[in-house]
Structures are given as structure tokens and as C-alpha cells.
MDTraj code that builds the backbone (N, CA, C; nanometers):
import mdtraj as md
import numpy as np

residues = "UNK UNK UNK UNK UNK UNK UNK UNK UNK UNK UNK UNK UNK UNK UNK UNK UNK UNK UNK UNK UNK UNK UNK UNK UNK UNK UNK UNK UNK UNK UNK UNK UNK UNK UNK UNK UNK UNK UNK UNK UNK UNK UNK UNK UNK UNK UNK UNK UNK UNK UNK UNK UNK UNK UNK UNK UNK UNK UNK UNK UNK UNK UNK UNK UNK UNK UNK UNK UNK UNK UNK UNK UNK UNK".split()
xyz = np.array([
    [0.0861, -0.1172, 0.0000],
    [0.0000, 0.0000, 0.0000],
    [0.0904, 0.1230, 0.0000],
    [0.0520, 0.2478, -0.0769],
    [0.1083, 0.3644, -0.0748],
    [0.0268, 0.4605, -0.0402],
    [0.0617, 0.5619, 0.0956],
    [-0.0321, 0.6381, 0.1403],
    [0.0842, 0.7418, 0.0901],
    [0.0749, 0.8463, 0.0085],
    [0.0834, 0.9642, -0.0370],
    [0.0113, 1.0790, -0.0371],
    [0.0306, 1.1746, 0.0742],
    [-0.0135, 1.2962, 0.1291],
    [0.0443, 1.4384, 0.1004],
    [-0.0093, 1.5171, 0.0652],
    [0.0153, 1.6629, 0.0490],
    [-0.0401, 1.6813, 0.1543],
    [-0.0120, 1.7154, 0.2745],
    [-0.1058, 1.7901, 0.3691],
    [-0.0720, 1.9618, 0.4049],
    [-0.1726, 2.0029, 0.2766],
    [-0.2187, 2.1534, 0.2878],
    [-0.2938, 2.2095, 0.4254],
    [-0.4039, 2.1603, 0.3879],
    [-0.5292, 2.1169, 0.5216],
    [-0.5203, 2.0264, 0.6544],
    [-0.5095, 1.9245, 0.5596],
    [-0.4736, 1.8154, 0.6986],
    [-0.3331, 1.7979, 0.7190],
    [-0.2751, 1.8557, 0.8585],
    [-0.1703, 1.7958, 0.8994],
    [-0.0783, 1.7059, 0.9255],
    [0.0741, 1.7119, 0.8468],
    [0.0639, 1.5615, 0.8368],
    [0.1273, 1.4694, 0.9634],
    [0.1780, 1.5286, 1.0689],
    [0.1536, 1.4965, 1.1767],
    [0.0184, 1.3957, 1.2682],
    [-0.0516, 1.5038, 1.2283],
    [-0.2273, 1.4181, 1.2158],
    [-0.2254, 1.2602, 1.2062],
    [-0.2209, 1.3197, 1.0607],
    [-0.2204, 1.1774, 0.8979],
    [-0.0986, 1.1006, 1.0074],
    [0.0474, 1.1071, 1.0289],
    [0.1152, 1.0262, 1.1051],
    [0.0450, 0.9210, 1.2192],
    [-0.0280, 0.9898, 1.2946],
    [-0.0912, 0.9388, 1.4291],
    [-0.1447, 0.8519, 1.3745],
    [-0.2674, 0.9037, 1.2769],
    [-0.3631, 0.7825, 1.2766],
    [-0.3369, 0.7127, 1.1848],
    [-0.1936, 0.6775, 1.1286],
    [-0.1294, 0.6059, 1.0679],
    [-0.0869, 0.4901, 1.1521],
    [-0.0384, 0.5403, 1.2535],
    [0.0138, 0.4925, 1.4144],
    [-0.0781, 0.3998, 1.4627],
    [-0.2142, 0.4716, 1.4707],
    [-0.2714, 0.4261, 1.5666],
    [-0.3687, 0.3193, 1.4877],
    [-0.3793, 0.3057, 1.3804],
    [-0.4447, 0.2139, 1.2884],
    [-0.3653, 0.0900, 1.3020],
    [-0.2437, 0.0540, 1.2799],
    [-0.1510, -0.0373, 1.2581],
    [-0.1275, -0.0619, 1.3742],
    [-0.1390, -0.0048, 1.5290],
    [-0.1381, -0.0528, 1.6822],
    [-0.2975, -0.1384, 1.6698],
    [-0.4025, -0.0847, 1.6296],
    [-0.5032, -0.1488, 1.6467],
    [-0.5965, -0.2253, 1.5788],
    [-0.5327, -0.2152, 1.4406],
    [-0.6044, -0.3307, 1.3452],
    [-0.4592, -0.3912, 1.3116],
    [-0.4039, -0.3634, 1.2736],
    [-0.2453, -0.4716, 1.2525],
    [-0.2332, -0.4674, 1.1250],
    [-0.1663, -0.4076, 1.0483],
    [-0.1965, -0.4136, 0.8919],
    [-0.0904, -0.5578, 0.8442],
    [-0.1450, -0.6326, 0.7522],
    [-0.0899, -0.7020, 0.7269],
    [0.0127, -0.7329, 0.6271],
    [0.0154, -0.5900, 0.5450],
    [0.1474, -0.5442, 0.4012],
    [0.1958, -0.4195, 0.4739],
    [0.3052, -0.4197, 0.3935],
    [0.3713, -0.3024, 0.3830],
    [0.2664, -0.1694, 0.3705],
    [0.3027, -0.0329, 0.4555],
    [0.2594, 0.0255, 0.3850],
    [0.3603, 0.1734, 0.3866],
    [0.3894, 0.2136, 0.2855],
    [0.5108, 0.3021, 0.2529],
    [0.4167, 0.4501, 0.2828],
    [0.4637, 0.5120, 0.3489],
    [0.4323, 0.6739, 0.3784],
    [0.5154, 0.7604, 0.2940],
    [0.4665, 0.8198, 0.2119],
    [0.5124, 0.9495, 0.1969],
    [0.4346, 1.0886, 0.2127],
    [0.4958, 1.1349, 0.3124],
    [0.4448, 1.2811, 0.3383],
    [0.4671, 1.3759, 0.3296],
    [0.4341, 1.5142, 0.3200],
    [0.4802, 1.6521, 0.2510],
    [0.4246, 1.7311, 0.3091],
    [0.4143, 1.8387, 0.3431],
    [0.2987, 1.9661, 0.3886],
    [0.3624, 1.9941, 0.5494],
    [0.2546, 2.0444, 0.6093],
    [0.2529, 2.1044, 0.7062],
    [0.3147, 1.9943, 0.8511],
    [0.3819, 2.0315, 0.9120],
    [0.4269, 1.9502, 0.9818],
    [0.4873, 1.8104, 0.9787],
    [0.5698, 1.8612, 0.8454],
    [0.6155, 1.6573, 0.8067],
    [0.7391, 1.6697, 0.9036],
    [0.8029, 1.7151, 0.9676],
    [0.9390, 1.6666, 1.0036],
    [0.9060, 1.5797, 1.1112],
    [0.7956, 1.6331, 1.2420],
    [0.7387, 1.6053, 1.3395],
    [0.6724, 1.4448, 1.2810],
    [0.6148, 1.4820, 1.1847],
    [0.5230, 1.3286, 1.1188],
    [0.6315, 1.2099, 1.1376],
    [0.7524, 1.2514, 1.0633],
    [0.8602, 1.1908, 0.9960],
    [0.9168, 1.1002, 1.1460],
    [0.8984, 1.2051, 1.2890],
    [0.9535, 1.1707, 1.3743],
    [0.8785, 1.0985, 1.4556],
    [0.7584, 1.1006, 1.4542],
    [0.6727, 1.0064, 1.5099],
    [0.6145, 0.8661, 1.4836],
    [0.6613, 0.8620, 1.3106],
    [0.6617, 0.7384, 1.2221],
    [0.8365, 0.6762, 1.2772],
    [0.9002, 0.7250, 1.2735],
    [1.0359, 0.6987, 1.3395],
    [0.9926, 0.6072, 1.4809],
    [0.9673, 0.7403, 1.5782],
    [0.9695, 0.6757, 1.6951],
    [0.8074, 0.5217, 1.7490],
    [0.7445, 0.5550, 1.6343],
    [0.6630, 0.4207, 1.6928],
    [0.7412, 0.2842, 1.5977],
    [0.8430, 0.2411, 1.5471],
    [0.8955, 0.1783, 1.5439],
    [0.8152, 0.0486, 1.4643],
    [0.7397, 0.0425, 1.3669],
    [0.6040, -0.0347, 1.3539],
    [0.6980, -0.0750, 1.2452],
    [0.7265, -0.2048, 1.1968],
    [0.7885, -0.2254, 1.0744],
    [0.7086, -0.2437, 0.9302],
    [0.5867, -0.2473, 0.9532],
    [0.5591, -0.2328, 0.8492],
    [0.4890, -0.1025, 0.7710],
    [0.5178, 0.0343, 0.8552],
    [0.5117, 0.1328, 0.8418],
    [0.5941, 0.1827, 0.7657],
    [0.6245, 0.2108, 0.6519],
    [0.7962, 0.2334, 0.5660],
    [0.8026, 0.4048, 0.5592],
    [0.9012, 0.4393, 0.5791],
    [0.8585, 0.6249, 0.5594],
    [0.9310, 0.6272, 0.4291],
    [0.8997, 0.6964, 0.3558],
    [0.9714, 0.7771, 0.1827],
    [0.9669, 0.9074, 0.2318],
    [1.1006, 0.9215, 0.1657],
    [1.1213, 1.0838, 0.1667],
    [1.0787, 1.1579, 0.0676],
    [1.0448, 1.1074, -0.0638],
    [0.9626, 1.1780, -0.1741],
    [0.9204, 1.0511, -0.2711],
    [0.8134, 1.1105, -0.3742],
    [0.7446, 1.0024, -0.4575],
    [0.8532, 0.9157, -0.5174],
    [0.9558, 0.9342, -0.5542],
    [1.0626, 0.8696, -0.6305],
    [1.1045, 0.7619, -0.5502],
    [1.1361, 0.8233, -0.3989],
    [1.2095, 0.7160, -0.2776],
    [1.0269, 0.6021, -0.2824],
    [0.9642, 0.6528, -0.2643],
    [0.8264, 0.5943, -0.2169],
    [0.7926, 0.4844, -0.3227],
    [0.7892, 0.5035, -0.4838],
    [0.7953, 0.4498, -0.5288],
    [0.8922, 0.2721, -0.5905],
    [1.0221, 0.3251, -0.5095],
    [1.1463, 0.2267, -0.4806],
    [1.1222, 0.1611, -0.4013],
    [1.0400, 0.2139, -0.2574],
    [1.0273, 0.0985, -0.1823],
    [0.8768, 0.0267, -0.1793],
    [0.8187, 0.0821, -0.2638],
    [0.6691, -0.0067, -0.3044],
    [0.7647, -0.1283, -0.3738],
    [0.8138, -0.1088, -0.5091],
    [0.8887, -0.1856, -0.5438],
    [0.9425, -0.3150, -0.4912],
    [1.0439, -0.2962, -0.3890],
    [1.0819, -0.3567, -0.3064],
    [1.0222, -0.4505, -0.2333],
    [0.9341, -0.4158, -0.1569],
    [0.8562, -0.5028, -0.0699],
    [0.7309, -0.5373, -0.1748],
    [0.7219, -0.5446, -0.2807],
    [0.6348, -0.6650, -0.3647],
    [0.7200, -0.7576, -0.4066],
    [0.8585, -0.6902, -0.4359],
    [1.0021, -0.8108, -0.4935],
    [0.9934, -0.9354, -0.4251],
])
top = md.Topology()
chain = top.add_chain()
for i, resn in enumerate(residues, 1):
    res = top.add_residue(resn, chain, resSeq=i)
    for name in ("N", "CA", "C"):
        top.add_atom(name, md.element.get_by_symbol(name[0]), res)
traj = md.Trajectory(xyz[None], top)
């Protein structure tokens, strides 16, 4: 799965959490690669960091994001 966010509006800090908190409480069962952009990504970046979820993947832009979709279907 590729969740790709511009967050103009929605924060992507936000979008981080309940990224977080989805995969603590339903358990996702693929990969799913984050890439985020907008308002508050460093904080996002650091909270996808610190919950440590492995199948949470962070991309640093569509290009990186796209490499590691790649990857984890290989």
C-alpha cells in the first residue's frame, strides 16, 4: 500500500498518528510506505520513526516511495 499525502489542510503529523494508531489497532498485514509533505512533516517523519512499527515504511519523496513499493512486492 502507498499512502501519499500533500497535507495543505490536513496535517501531516495528524495523517502520522492515525497512521500509528491504525496499525497498533487493526495490525496491517502489508507493507505500507508513507510518503508525506505539507505542514508539519518533520514532526510526522519523527513520530513514524519513533513508533517503530515495521511495516510502516517512511519515503522521503514520490521517487524514494515508489522504490520501496517496489521492493517489498520483490
Amino acid at each position: 500500500i502507498l499512502v501519499n499525502i500533500f497535507g495543505g489542510i490536513a496535517k501531516c503529523d495528524t495523517i502520522a498518528e492515525a497512521l500509528i494508531a491504525a496499525a497498533r489497532e487493526i495490525g496491517f498485514k502489508v507493507p505500507v510506505v508513507v510518503r508525506l509533505e505539507g505542514t508539519n512533516v518533520e514532526r510526522a517523519r519523527e513520530l513514524l520513526a519513533e513508533a517503530n512499527i515495521d511495516v510502516l515504511v517512511p519515503a522521503d519523496d514520490l521517487t524514494d516511495a515508489a522504490k520501496k513499493v517496489c521492493a517489498q512486492v520483490a
